[in-house]
C-alpha positions in Angstrom: 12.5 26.5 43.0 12.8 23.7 45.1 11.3 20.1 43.9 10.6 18.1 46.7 10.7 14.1 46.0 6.7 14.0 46.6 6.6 16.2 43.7 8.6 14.0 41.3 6.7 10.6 42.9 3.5 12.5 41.7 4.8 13.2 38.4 6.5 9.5 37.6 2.8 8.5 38.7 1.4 10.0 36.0 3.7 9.7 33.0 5.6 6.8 34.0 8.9 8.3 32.9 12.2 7.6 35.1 12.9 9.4 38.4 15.5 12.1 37.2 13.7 13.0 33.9 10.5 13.5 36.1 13.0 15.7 38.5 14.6 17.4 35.6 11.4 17.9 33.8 9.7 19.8 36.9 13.1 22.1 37.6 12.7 23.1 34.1 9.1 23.5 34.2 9.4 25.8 37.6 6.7 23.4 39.3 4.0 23.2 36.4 3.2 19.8 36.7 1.4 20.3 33.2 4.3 21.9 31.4 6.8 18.9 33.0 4.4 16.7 31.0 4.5 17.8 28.0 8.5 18.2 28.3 8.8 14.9 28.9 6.4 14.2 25.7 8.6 16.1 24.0 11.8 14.0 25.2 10.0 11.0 23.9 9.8 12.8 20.9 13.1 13.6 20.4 14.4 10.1 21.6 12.2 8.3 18.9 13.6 10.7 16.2 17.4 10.0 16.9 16.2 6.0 16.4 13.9 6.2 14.0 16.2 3.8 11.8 16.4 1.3 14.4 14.9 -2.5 13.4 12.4 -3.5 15.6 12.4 -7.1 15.6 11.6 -7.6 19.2 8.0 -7.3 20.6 4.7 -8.2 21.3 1.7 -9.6 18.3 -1.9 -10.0 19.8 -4.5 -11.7 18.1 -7.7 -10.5 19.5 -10.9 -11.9 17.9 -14.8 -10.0 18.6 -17.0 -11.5 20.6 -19.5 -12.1 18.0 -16.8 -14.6 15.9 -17.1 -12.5 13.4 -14.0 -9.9 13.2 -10.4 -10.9 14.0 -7.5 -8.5 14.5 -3.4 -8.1 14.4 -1.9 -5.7 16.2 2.1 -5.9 16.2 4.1 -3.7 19.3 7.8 -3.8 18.3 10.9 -2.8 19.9 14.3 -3.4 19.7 15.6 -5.4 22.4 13.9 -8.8 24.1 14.6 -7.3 27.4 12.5 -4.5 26.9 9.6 -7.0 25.3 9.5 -9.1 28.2 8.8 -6.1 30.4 5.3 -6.6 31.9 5.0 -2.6 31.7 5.7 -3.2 27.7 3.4 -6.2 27.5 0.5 -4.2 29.4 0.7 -1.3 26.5 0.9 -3.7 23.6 -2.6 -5.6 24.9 -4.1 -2.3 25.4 -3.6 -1.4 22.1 -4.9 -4.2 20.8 -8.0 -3.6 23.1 -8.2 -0.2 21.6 -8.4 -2.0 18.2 -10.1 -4.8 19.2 -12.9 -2.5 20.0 -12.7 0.2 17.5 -11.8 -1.4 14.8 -9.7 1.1 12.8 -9.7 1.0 9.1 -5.8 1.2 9.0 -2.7 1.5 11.1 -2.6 5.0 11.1 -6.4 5.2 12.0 -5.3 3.2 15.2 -2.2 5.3 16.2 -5.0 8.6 16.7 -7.2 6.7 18.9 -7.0 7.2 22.8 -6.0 4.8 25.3 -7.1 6.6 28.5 -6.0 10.3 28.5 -3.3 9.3 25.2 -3.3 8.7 21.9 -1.7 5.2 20.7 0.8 7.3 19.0 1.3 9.8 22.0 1.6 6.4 24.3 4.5 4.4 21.7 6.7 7.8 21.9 6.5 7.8 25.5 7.6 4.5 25.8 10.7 5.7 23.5 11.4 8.2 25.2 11.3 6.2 28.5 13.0 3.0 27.8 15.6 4.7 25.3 14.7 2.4 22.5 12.8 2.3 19.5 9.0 1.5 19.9 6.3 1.0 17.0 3.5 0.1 15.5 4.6 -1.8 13.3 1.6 -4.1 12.3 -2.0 -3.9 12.0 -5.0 -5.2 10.2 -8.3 -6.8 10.3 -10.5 -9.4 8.8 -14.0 -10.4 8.2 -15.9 -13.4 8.1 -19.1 -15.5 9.4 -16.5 -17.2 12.1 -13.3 -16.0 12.5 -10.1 -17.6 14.4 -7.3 -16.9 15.9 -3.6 -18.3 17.3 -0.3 -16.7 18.9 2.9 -18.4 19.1 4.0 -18.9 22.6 7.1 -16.5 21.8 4.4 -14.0 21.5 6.1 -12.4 18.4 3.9 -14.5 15.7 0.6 -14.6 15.1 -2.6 -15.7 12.6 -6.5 -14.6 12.1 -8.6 -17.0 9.7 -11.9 -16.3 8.8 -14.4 -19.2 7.4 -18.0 -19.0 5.9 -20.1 -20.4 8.6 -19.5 -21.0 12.5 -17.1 -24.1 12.8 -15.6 -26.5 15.0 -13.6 -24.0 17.6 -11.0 -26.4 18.2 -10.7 -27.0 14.1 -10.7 -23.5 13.8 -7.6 -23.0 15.5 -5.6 -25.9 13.9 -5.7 -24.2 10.4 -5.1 -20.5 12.4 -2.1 -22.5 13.6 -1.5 -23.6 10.3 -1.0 -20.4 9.1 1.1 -19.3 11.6 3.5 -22.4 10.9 3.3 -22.7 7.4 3.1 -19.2 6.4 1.0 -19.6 3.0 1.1 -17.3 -0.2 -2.8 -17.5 -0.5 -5.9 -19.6 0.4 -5.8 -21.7 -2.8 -3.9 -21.7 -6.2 -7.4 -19.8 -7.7 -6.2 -16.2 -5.1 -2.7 -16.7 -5.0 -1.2 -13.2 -6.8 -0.3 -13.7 -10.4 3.3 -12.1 -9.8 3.5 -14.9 -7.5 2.5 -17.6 -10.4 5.2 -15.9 -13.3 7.6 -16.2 -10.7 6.8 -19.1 -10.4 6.4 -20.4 -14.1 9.7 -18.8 -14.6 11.6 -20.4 -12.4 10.3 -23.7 -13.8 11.3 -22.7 -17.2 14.8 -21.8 -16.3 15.3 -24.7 -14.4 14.4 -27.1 -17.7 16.3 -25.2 -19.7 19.4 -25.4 -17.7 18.8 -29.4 -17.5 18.7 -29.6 -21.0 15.1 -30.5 -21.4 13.8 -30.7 -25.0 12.1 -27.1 -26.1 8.3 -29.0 -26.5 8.4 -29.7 -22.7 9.4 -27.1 -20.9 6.3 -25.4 -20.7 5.1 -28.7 -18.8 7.7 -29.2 -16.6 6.8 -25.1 -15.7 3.4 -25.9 -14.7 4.7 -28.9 -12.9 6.7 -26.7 -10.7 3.6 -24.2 -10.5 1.4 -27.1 -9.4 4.7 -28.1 -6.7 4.8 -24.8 -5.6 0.6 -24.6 -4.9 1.0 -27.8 -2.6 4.1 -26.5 -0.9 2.6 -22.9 -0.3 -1.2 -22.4 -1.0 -3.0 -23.1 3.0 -5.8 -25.4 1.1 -3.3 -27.7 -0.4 -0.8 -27.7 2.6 -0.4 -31.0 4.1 -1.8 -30.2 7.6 0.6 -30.0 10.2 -1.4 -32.6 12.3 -1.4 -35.8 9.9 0.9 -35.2 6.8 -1.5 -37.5 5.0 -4.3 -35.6 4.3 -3.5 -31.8 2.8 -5.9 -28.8 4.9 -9.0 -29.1 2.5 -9.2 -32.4 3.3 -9.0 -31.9 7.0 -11.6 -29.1 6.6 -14.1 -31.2 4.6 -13.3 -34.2 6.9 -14.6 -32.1 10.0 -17.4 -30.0 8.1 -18.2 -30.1 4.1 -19.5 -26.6 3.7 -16.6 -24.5 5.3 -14.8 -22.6 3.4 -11.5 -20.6 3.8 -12.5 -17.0 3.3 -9.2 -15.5 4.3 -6.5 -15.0 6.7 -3.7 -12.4 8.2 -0.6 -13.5 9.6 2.1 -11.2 11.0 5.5 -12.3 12.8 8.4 -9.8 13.6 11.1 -12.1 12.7 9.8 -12.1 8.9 
C-alpha cells in the first residue's frame, strides 16, 4: 500500500523514531499505525541487544530532593557517546525519569524501570532511545535516602552527583557544601565508626606491609598499622575530611561550627566516570 509522508509525520510524532524507520515500519505494518509501533519497539529491542556490552560512560545524573526535605534521590541515564548526552531530547528523558522517581519513589532500580512515564514504561522508553539513537542507553544508577533534612548537588558536567541526609533541618546553604563535599571528595563512609570493616583490614594490612618492608622492628608494626588506619580515616571518612572550603578545619568541625546538633545520617553519591 501506499504510505503517504503525513502518515510517517504522524507516526515519528508519536514514537519519535527517525523518518525512514517510521516509513519502513508502516510498509511493513500495511498501514497499522499500532502494529508500526510495536515494530519499531521491537527495533529498539533488537538494537539494545547487539550493544548490550557497550560501556556507558556518557550521560545524565539528577539529584532530585522531595519537597518535604526529607527524601533525596539518584537517578543515573547513561549512554555511550557525549554527543548523544548533550542532546536536549536525551536530557528531557533523563529528568523525566527522575521525576518518575522523584515522585514514586521505587524501592530499587528495577522497581523504577516498570513504572510509566506517560503511555511507557522507563524500561520501554530507554530501549526506544537505543533503538533510535543507535547507541547504548541505561539505567545505570539509582537509589534513595532518608533523613529529617536531606541535600543535594550535581556537578556542572551533569555526570556526578551527591544526596546527604542530616538529623534535623539545617542551614540550606551548609547543606549543600558537605553534599558538594561528597561529590568532590568521594568518602568511604560518614565516620571511621560506619566505614565497612573490609575497608579497615585493607587498610590495616597495607600498613603492616608497608613496616615490614621498611624494616620496622616486629613490636611496632601493629602501631604504625593503626597509624595508617587513623591516615586513611582523615583522608577518606566525610566527618574527618578537611572541608574543601577552608582546609583548616576537617567537615565536623564545619558542621558543629554552623549547628552543634547535626548529624551526618548518610549520603549517596554516583558519577559515571567512576
Amino acid at each position: 500500500m501506499e504510505i503517504k509522508a503525513a502518515d510517517v509525520a504522524k507516526l515519528r510524532r508519536m514514537t519519535g523514531a527517525g523518518m525512514m524507520d517510521c516509513k519502513n515500519a508502516l510498509v511493513e505494518a500495511n498501514g497499522d499505525y499500532d502494529r508500526a509501533q510495536e515494530i519499531i519497539r521491537e527495533k529498539g529491542k533488537l538494537v539494545a541487544a547487539k550493544r548490550a556490552d557497550r560501556e556507558t560512560t556518557e550521560g545524565n545524573v539528577i539529584a532530585k530532593i522531595t519537597a518535604d526535605k526529607r527524601t533525596g534521590i539518584i537517578v543515573g541515564i547513561g549512554c555511550e557517546t557525549d554527543f548523544v548526552s548533550k542532546n536536549q531530547e536525551f536530557q528531557n528523558i533523563a529528568n523525566s525519569i527522575a521525576e518518575v522517581a522523584i515522585n514514586k519513589l521505587p524501592a530499587d532500580a528495577e522497581a523504577l524501570k516498570m513504572l510509566t512515564a506517560g503511555d511507557e514504561t522507563v524500561e520501554g522508553i530507554i530501549t526506544q532511545q537505543t533503538g533510535k539513537t543507535g547507541e547504548k542507553h541505561q539505567l545505570c544508577y539509582y537509589s534513595q535516602i532518608k533523613g529529617e533534612y536531606v541535600s543535594g548537588y550535581i556537578h556542572m558536567t551533569g555526570k556526578l552527583a551527591s544526596v546527604v541526609a542530616f538529623n534535623k533541618i539545617f542551614d540550606a546553604e551548609a547543606a549543600k557544601d558537605i553534599a558538594m563535599q561528597v561529590a568532590a571528595m568521594n568518602p568511604v563512609s560518614v565516620s571511621e565508626h560506619d566505614c565497612p570493616q573490609a575497608i579497615k583490614e585493607r587498610e590495616l594490612k597495607i600498613g603492616r606491609e608497608k613496616a615490614i618492608m621498611e624494616g620496622k622492628p616486629e613490636n611496632i608494626v601493629e602501631l604504625i598499622a593503626e597509624g595508617n588506619l587513623n591516615k586513611f580515616y582523615k583522608d577518606s571518612t566525610l566527618l574527618n575530611q578537611s572541608f574543601i572550603k577552608d582546609a583548616k578545619q576537617s567537615v565536623a568541625d564545619y558542621i558543629k561550627s554552623v549547628d552543634s546538633e547535626v548529624k551526618v545520617l548518610g549520603f549517596i553519591r554516583f558519577s559515571l566516570s567512576d
